[in-house]
mmJSON file of the N, C-alpha and C atoms, coordinates in Angstrom:
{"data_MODEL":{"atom_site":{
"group_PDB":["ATOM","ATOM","ATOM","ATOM","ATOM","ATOM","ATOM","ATOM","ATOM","ATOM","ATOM","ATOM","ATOM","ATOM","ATOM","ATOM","ATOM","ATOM","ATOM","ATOM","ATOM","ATOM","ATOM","ATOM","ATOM","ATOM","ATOM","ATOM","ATOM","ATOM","ATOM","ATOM","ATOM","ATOM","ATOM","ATOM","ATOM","ATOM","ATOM","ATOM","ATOM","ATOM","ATOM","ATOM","ATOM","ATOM","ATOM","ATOM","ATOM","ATOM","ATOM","ATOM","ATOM","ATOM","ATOM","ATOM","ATOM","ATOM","ATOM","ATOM","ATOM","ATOM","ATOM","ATOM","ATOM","ATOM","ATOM","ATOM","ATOM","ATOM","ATOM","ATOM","ATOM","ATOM","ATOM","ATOM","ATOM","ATOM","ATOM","ATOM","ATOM","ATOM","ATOM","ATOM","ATOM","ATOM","ATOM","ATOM","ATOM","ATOM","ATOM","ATOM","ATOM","ATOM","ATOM","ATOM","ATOM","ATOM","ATOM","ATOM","ATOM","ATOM","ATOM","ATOM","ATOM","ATOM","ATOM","ATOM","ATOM","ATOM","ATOM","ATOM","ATOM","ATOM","ATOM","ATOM","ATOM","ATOM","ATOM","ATOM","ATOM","ATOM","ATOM","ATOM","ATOM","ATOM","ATOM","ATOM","ATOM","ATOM","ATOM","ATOM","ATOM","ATOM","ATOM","ATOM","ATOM","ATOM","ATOM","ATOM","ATOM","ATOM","ATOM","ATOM","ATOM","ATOM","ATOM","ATOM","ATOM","ATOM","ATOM","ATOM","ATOM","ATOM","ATOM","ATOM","ATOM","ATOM","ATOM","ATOM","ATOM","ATOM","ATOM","ATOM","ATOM","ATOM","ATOM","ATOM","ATOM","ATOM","ATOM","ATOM","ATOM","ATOM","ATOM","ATOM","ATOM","ATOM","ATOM","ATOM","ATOM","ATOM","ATOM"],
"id":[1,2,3,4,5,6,7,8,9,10,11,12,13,14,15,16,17,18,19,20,21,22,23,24,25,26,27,28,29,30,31,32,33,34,35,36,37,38,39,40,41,42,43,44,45,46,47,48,49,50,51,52,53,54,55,56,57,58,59,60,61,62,63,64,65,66,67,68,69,70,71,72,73,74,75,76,77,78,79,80,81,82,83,84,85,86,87,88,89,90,91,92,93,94,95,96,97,98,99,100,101,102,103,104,105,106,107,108,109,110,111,112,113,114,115,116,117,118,119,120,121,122,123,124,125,126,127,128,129,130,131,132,133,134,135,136,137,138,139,140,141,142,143,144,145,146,147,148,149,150,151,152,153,154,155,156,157,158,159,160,161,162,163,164,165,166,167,168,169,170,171,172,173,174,175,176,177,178,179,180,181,182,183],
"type_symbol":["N","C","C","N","C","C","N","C","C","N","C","C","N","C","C","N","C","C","N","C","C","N","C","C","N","C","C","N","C","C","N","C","C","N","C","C","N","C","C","N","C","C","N","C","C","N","C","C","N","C","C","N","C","C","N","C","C","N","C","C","N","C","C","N","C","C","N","C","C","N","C","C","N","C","C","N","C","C","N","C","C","N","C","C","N","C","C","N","C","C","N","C","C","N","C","C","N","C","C","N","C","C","N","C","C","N","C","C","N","C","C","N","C","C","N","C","C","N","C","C","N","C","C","N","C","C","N","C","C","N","C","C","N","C","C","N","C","C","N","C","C","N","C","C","N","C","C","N","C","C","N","C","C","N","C","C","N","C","C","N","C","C","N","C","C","N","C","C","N","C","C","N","C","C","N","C","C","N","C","C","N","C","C"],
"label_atom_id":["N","CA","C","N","CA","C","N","CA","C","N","CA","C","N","CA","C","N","CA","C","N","CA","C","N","CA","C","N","CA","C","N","CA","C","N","CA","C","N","CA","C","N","CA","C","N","CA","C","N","CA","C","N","CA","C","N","CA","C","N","CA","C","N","CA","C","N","CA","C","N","CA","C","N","CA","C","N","CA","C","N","CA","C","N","CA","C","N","CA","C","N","CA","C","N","CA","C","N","CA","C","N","CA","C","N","CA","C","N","CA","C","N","CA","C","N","CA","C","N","CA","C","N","CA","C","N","CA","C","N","CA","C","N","CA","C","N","CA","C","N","CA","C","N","CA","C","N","CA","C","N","CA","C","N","CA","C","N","CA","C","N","CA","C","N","CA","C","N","CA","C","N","CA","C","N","CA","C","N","CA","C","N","CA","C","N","CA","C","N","CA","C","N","CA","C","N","CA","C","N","CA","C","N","CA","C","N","CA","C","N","CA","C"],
"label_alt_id":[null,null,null,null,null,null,null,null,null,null,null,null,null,null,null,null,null,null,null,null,null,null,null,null,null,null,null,null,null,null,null,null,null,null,null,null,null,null,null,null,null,null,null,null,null,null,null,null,null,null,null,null,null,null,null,null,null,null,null,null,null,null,null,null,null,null,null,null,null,null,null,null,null,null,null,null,null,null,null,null,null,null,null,null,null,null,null,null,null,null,null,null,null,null,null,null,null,null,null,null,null,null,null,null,null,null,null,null,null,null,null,null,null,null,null,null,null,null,null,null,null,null,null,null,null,null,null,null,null,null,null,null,null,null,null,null,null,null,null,null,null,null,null,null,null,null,null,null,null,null,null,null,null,null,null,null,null,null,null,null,null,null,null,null,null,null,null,null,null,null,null,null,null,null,null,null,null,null,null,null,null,null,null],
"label_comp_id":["UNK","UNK","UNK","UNK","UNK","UNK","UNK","UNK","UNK","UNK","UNK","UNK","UNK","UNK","UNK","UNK","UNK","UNK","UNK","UNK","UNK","UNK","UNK","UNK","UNK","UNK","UNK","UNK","UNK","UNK","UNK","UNK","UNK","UNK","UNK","UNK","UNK","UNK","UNK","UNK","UNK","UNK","UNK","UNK","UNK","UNK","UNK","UNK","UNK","UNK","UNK","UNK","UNK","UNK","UNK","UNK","UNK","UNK","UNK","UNK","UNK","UNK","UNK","UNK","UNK","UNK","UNK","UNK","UNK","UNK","UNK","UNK","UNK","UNK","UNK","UNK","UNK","UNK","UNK","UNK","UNK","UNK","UNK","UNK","UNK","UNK","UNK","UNK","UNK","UNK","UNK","UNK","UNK","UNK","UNK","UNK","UNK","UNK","UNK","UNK","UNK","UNK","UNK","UNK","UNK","UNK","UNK","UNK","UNK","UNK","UNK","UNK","UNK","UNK","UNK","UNK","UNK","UNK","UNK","UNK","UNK","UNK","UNK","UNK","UNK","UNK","UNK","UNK","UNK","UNK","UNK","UNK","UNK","UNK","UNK","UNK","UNK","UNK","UNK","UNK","UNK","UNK","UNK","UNK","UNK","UNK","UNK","UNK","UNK","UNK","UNK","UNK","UNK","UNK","UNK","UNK","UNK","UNK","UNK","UNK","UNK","UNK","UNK","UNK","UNK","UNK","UNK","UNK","UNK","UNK","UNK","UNK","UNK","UNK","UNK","UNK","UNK","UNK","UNK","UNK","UNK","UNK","UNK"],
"label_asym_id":["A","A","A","A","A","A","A","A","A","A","A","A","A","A","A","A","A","A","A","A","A","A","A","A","A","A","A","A","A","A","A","A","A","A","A","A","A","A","A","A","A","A","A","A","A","A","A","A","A","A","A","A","A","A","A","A","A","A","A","A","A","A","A","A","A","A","A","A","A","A","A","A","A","A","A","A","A","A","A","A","A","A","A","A","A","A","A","A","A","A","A","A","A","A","A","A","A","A","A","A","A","A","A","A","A","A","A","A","A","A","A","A","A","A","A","A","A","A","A","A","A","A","A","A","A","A","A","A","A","A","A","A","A","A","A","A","A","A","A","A","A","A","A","A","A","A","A","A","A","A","A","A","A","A","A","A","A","A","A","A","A","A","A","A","A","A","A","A","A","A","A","A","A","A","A","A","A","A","A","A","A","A","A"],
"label_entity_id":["1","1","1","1","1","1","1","1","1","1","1","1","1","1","1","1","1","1","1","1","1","1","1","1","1","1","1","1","1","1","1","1","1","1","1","1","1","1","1","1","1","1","1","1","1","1","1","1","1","1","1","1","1","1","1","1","1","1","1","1","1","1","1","1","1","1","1","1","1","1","1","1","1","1","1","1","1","1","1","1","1","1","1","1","1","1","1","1","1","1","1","1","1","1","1","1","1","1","1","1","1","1","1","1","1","1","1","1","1","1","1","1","1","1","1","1","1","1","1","1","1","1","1","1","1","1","1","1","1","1","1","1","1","1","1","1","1","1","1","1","1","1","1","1","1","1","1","1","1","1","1","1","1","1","1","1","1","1","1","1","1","1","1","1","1","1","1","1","1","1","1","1","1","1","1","1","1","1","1","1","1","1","1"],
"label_seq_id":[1,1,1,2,2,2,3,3,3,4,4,4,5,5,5,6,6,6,7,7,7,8,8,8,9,9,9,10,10,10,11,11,11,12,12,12,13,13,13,14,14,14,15,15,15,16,16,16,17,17,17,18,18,18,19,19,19,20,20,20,21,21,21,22,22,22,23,23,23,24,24,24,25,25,25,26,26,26,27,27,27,28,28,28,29,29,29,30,30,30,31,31,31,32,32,32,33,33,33,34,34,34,35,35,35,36,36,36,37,37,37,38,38,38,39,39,39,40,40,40,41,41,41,42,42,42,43,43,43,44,44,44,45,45,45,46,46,46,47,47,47,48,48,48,49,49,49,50,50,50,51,51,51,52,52,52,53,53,53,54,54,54,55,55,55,56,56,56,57,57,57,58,58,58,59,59,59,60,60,60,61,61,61],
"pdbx_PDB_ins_code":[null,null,null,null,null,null,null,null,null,null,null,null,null,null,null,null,null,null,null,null,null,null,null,null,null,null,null,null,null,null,null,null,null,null,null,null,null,null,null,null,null,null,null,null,null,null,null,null,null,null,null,null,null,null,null,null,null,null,null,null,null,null,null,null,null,null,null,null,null,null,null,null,null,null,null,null,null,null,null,null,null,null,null,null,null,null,null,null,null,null,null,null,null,null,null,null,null,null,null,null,null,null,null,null,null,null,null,null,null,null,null,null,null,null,null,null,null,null,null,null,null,null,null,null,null,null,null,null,null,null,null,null,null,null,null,null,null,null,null,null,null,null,null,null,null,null,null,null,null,null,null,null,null,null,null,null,null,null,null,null,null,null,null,null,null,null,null,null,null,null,null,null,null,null,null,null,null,null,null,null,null,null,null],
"Cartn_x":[0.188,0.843,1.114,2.181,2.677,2.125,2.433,1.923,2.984,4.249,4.857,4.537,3.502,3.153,3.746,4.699,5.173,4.629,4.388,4.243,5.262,5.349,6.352,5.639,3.968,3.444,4.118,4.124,4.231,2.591,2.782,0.891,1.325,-0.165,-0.335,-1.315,-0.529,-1.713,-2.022,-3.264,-3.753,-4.207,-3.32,-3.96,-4.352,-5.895,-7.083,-6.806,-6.504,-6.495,-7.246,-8.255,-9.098,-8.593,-8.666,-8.399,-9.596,-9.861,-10.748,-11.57,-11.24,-11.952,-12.71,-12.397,-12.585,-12.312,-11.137,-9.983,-9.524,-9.483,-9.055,-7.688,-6.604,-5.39,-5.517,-4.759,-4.624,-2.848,-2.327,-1.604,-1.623,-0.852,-0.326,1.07,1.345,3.001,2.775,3.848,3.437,4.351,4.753,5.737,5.968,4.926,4.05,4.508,5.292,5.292,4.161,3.299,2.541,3.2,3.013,3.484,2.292,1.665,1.104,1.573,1.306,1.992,0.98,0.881,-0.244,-1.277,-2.482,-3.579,-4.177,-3.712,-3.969,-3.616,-2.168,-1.237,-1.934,-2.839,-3.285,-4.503,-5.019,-6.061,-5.363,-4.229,-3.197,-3.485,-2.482,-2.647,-3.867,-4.602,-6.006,-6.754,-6.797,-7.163,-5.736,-5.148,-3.996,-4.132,-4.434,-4.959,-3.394,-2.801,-1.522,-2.466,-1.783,-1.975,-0.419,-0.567,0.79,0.926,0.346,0.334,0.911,0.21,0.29,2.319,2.569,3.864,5.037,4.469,5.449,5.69,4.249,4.844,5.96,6.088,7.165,8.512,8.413,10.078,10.286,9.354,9.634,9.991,10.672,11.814,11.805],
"Cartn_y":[-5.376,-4.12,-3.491,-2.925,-2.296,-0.975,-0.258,1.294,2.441,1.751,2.308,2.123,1.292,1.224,-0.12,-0.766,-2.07,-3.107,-3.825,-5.344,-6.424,-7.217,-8.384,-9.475,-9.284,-10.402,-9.804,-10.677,-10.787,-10.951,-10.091,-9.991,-10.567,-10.955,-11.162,-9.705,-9.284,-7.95,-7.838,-7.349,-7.581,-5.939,-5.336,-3.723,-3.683,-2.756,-2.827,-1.697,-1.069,0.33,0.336,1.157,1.678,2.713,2.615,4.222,4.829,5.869,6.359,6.109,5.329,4.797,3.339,2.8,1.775,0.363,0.679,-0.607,-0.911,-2.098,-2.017,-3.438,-2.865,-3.528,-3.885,-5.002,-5.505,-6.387,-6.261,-6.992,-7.536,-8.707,-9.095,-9.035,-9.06,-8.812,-9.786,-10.792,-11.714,-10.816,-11.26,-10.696,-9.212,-8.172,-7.012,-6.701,-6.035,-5.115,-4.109,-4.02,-3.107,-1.873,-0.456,0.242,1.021,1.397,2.622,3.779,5.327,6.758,7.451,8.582,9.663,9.297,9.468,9.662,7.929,7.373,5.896,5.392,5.728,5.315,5.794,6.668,7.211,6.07,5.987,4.322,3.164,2.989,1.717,1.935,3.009,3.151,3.011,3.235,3.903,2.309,1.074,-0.421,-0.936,-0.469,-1.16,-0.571,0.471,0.543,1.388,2.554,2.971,4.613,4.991,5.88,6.87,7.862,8.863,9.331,9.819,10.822,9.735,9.002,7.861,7.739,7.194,7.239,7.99,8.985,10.501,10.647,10.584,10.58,9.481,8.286,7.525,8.112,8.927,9.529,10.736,11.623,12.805,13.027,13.607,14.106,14.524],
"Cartn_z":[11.118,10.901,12.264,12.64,13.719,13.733,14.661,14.998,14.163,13.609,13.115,11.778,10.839,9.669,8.714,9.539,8.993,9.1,8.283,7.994,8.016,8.512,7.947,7.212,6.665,5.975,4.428,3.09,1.874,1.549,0.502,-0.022,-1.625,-2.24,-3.578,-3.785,-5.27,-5.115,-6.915,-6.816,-8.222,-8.449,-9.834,-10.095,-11.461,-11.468,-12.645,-12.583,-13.65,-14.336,-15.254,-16.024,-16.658,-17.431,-18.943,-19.652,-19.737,-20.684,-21.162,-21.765,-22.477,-23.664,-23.085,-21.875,-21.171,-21.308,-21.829,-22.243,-20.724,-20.433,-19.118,-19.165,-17.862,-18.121,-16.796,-16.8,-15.128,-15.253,-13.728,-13.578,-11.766,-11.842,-10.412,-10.377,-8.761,-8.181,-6.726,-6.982,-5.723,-4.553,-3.396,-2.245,-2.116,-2.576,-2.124,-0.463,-0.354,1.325,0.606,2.227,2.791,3.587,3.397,4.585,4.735,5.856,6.132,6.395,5.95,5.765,5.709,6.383,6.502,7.119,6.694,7.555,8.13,6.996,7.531,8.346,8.517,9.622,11.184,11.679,12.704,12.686,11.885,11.714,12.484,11.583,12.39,13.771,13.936,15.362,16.389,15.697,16.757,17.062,15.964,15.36,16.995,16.938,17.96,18.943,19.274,20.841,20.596,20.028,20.523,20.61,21.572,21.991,22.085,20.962,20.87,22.094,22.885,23.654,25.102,25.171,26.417,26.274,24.655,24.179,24.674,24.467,24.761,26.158,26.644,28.507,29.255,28.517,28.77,28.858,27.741,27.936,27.87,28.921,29.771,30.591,30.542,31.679,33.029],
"occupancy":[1.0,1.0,1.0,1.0,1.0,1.0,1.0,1.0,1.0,1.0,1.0,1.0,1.0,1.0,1.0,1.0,1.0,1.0,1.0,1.0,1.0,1.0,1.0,1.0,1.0,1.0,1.0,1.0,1.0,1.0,1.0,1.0,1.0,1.0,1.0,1.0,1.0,1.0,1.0,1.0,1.0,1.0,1.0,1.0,1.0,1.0,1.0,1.0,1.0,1.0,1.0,1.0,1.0,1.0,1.0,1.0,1.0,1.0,1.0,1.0,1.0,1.0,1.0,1.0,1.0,1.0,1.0,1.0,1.0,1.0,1.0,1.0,1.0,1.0,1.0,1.0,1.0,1.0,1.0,1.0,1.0,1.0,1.0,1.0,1.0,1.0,1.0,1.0,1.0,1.0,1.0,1.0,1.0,1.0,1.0,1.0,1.0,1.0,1.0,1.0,1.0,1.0,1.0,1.0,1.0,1.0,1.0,1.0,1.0,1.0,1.0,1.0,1.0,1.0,1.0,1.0,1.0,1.0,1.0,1.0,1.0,1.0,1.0,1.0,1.0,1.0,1.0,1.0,1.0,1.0,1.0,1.0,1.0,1.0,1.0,1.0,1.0,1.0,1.0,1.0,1.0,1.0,1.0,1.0,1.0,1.0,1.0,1.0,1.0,1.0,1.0,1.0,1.0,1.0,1.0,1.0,1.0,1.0,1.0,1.0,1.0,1.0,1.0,1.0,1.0,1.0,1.0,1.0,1.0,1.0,1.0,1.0,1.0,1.0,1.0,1.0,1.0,1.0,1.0,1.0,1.0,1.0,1.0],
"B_iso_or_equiv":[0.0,0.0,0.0,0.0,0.0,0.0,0.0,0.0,0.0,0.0,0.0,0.0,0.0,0.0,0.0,0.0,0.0,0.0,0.0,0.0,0.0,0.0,0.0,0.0,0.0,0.0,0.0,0.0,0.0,0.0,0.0,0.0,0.0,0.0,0.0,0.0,0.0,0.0,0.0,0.0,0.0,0.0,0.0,0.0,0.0,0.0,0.0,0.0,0.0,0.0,0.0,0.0,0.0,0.0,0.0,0.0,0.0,0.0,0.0,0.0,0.0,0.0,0.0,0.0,0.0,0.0,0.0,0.0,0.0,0.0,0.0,0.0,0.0,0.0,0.0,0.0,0.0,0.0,0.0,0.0,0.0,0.0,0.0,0.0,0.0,0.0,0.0,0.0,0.0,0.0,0.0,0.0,0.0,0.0,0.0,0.0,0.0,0.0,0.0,0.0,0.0,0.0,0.0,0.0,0.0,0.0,0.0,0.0,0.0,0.0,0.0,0.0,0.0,0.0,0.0,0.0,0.0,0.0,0.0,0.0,0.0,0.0,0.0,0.0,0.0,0.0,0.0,0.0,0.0,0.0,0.0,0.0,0.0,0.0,0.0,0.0,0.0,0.0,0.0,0.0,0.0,0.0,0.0,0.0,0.0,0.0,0.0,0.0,0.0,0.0,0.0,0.0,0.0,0.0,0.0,0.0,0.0,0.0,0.0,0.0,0.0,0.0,0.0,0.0,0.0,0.0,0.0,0.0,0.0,0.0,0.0,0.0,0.0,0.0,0.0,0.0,0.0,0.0,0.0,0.0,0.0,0.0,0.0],
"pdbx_formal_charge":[null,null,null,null,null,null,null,null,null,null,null,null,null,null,null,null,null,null,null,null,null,null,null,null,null,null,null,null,null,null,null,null,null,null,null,null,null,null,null,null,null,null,null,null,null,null,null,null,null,null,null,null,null,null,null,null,null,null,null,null,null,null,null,null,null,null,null,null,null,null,null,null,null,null,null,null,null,null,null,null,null,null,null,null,null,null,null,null,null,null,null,null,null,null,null,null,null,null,null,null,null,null,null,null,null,null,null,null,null,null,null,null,null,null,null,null,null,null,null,null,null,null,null,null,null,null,null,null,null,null,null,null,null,null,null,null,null,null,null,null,null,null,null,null,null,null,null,null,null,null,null,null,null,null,null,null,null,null,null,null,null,null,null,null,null,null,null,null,null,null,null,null,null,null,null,null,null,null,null,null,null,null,null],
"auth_seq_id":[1,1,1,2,2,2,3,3,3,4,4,4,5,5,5,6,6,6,7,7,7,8,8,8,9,9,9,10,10,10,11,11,11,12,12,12,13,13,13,14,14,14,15,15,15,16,16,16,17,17,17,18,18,18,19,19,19,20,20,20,21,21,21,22,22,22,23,23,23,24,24,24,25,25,25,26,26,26,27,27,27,28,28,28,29,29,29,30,30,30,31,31,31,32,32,32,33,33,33,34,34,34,35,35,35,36,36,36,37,37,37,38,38,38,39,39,39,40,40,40,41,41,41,42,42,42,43,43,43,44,44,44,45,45,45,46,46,46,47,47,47,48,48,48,49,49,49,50,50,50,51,51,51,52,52,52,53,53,53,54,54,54,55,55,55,56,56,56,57,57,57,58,58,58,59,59,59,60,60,60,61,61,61],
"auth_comp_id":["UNK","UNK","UNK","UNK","UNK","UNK","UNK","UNK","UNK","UNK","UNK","UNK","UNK","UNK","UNK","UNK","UNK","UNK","UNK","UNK","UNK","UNK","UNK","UNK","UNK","UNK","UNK","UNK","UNK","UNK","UNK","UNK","UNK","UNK","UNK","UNK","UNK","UNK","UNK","UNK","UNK","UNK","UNK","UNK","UNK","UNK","UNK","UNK","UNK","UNK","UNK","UNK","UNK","UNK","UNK","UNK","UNK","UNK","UNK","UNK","UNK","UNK","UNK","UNK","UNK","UNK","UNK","UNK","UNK","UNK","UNK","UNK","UNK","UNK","UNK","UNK","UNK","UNK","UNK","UNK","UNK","UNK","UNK","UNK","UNK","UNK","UNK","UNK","UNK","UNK","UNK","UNK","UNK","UNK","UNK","UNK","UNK","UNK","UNK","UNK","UNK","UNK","UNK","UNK","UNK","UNK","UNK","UNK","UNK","UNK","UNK","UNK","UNK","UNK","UNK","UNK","UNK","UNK","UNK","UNK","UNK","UNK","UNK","UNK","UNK","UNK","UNK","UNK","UNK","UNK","UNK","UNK","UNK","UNK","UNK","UNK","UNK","UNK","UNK","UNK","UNK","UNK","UNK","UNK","UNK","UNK","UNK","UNK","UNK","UNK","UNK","UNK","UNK","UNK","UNK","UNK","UNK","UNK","UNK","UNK","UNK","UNK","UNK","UNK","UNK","UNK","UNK","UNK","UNK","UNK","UNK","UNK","UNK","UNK","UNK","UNK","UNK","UNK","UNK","UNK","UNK","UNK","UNK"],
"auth_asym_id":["A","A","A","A","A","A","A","A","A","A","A","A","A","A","A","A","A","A","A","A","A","A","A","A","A","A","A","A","A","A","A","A","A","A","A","A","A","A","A","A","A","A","A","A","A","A","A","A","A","A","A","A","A","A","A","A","A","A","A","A","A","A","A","A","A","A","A","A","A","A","A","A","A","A","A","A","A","A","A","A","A","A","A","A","A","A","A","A","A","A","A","A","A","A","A","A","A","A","A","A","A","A","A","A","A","A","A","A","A","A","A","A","A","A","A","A","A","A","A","A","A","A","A","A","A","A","A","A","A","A","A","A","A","A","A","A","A","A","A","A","A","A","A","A","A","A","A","A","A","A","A","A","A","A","A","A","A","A","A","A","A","A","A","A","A","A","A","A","A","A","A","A","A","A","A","A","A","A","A","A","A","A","A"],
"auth_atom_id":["N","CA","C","N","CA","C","N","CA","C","N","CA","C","N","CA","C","N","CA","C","N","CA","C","N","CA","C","N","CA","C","N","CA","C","N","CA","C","N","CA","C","N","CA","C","N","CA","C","N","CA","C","N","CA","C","N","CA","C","N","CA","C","N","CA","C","N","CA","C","N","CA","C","N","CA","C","N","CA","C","N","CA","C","N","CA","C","N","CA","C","N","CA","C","N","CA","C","N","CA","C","N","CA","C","N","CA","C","N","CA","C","N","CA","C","N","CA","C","N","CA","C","N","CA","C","N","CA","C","N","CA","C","N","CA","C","N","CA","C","N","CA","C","N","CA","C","N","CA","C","N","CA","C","N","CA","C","N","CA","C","N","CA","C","N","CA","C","N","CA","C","N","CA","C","N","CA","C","N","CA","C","N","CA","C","N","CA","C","N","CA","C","N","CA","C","N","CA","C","N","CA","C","N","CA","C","N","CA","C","N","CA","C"],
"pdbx_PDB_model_num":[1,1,1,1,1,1,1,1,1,1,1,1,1,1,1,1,1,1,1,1,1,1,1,1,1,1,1,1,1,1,1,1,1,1,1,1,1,1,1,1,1,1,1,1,1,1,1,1,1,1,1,1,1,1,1,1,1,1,1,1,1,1,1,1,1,1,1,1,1,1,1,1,1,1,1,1,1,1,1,1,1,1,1,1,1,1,1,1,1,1,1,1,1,1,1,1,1,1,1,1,1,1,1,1,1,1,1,1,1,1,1,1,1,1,1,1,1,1,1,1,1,1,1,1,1,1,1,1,1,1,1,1,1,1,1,1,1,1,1,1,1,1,1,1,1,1,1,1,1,1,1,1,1,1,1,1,1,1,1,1,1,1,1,1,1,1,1,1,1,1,1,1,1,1,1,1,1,1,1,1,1,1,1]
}}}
């Protein structure tokens, strides 16, 4: 995953939902994109060594 939140891998992904009553449903979806958005995405970054701030001084004036 990049610092911008993209992937170029394809995932297999498997989702278990639960009702109330505790009937439970599941499915899979093969070729799954990943993106990271919000607070995770500062994780990405931080796991990659990017530094926003380091970023920004590149293209000041």
């Amino acid at each position: 995953m990049d610092e911008y939140g993209k992937c170029s891998d394809l995932f297999k992904v498997e989702i278990i939902l639960e009702d109330t009553e505790g009937n439970e449903y599941s499915t899979t979806q093969e070729g799954v994109i990943i993106r990271a958005e919000g607070d995770i995405l500062h994780k990405v970054r931080r796991m990659r060594g990017f530094n926003k701030f380091a970023f920004k001084s590149l293209f000041k004036k």
